[in-house]
FIKOLZA-1660 file (N, C-alpha, C; in steps of 0.1 Angstrom, whole numbers, plus 5000, padded with zeros to 4 digits):
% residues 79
   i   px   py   pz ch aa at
   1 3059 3284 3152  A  X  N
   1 3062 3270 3155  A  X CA
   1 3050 3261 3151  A  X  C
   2 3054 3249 3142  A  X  N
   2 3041 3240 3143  A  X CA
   2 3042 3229 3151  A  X  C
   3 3030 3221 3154  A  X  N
   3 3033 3208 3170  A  X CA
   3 3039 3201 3159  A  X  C
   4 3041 3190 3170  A  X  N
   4 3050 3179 3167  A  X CA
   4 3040 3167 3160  A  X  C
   5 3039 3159 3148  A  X  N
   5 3029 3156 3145  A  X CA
   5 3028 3143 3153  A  X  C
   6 3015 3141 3155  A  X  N
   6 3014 3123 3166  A  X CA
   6 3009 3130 3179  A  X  C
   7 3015 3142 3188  A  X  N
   7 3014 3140 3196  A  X CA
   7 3012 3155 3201  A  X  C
   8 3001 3152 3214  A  X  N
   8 2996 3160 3223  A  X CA
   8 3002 3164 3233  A  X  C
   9 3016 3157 3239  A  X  N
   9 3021 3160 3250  A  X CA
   9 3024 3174 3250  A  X  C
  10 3030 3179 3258  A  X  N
  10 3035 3194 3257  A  X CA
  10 3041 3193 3272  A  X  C
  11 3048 3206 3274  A  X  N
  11 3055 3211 3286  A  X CA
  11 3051 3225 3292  A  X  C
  12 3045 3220 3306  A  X  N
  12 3038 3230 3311  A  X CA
  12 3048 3235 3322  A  X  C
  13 3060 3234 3327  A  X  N
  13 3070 3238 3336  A  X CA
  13 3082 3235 3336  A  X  C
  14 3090 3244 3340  A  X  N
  14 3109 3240 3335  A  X CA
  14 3113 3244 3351  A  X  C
  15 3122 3232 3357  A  X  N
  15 3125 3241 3375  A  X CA
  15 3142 3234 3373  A  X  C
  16 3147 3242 3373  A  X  N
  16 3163 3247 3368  A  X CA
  16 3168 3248 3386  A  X  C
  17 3162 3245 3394  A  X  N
  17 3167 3249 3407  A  X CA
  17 3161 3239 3420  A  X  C
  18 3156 3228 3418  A  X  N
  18 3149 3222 3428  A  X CA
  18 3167 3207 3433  A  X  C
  19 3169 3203 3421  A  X  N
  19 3179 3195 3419  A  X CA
  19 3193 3197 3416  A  X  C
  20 3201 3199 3426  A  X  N
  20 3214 3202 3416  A  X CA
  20 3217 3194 3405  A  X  C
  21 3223 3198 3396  A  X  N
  21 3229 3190 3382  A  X CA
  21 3219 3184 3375  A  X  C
  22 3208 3187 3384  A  X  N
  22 3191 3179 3372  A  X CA
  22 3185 3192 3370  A  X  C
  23 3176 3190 3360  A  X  N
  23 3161 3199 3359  A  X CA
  23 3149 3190 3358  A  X  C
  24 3137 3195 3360  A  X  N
  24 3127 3187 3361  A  X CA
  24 3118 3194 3350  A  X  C
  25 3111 3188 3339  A  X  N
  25 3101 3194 3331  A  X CA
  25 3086 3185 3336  A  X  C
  26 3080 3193 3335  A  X  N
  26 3067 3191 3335  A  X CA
  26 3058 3193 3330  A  X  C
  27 3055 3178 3323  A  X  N
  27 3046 3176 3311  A  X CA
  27 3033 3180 3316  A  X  C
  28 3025 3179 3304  A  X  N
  28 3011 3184 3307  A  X CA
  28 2999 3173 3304  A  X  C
  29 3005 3157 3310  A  X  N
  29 3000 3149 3308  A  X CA
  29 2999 3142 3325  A  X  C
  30 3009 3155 3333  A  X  N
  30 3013 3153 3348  A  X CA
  30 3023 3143 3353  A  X  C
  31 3028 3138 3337  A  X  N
  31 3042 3136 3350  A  X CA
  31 3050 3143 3348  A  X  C
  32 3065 3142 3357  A  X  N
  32 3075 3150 3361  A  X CA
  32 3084 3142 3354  A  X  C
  33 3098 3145 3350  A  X  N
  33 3107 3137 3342  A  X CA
  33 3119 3144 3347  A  X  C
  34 3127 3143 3354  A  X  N
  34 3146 3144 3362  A  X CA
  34 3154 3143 3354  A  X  C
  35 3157 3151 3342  A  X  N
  35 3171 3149 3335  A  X CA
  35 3181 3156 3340  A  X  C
  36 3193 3150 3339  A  X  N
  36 3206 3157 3338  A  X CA
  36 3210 3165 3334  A  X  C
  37 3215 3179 3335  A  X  N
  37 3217 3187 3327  A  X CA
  37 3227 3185 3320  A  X  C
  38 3234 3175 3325  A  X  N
  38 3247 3169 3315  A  X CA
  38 3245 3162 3302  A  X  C
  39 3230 3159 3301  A  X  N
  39 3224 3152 3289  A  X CA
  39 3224 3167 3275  A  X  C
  40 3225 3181 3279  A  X  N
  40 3222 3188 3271  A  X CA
  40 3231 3200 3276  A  X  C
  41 3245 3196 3266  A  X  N
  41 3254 3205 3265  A  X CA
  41 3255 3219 3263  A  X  C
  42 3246 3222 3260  A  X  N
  42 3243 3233 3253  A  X CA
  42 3235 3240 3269  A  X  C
  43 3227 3237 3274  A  X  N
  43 3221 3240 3284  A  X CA
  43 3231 3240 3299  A  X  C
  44 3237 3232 3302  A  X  N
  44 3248 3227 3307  A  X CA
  44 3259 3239 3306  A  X  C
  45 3262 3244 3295  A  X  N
  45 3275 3254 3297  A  X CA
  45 3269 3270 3298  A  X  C
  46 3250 3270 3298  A  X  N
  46 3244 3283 3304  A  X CA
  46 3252 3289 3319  A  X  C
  47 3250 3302 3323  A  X  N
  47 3254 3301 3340  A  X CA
  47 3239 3296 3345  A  X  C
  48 3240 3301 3357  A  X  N
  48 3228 3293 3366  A  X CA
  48 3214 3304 3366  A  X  C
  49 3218 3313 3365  A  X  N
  49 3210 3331 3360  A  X CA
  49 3199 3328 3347  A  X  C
  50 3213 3324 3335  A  X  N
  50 3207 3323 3324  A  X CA
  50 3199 3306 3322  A  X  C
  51 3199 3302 3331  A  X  N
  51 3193 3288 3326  A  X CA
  51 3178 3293 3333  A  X  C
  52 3176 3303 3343  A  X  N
  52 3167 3306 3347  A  X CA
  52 3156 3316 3337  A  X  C
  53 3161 3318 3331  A  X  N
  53 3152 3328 3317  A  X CA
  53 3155 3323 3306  A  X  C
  54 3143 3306 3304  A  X  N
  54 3137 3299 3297  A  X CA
  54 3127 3305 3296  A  X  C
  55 3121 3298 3280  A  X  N
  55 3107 3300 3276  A  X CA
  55 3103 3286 3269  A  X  C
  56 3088 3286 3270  A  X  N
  56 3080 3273 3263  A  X CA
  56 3076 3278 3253  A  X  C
  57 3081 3276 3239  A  X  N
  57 3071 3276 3228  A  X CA
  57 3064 3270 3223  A  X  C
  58 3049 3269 3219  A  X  N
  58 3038 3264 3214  A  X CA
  58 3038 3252 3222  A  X  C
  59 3037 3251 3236  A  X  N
  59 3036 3238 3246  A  X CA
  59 3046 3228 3239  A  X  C
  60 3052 3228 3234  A  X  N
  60 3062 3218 3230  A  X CA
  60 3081 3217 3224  A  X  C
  61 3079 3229 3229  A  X  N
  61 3092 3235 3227  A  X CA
  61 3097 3243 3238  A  X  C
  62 3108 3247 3241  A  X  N
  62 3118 3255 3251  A  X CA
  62 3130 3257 3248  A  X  C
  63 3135 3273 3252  A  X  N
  63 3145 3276 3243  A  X CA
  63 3148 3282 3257  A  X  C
  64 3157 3292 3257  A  X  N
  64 3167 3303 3265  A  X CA
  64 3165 3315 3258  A  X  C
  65 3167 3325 3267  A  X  N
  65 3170 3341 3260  A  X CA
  65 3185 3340 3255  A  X  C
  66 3198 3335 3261  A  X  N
  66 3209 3336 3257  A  X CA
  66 3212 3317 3246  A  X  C
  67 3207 3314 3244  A  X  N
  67 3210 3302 3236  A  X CA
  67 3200 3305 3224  A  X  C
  68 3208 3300 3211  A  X  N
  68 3200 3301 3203  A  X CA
  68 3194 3285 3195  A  X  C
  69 3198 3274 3205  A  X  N
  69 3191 3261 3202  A  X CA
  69 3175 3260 3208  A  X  C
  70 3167 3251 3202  A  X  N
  70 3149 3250 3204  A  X CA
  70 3153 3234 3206  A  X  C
  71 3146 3235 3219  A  X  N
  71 3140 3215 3223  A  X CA
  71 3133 3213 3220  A  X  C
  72 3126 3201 3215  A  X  N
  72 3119 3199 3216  A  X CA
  72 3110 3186 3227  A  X  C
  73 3097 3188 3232  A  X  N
  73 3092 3173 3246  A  X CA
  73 3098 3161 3237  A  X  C
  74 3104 3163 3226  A  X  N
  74 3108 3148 3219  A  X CA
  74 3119 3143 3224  A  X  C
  75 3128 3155 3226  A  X  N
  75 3143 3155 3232  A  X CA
  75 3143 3154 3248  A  X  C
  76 3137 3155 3249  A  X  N
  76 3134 3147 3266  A  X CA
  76 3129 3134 3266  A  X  C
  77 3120 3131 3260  A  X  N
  77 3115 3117 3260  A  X CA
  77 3127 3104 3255  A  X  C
  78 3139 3107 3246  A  X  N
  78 3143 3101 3236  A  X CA
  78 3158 3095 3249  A  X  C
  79 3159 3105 3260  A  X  N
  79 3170 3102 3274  A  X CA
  79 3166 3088 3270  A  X  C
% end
């Protein structure tokens, strides 16, 4: 993976369980950001197991073991 060009942000944590129907990512600039899971269809039709075995690639990306779509902190910012 290469960074996103412009920017330093990145994602330092994914919590798939604190909020029903939200997730919280947390950037590494220290804030926290509440999206909907309804915002990301693809993540959204995971079960609740598999939303739990995420991964961060190169601080600026997150994927799933069972999905084969890549986020990127752009696609959170863009809600």
């Amino acid at each position: 993976m290469c960074k996103i060009p412009e920017t330093d942000l990145g994602i330092k944590d994914l919590d798939f369980k604190s909020r029903r129907g939200k997730f919280v990512a947390k950037l590494t600039d220290g804030r926290e950001i509440v999206i909907p899971v309804s915002f990301f269809p693809d993540i959204k039709n995971l079960s609740v197991k598999d939303r739990e075995d995420w991964m961060i690639l190169d601080d600026q990306y997150f994927t799933f073991h069972n999905l084969t779509r890549i986020y990127a902190v752009t696609d959170l910012l863009r809600l």
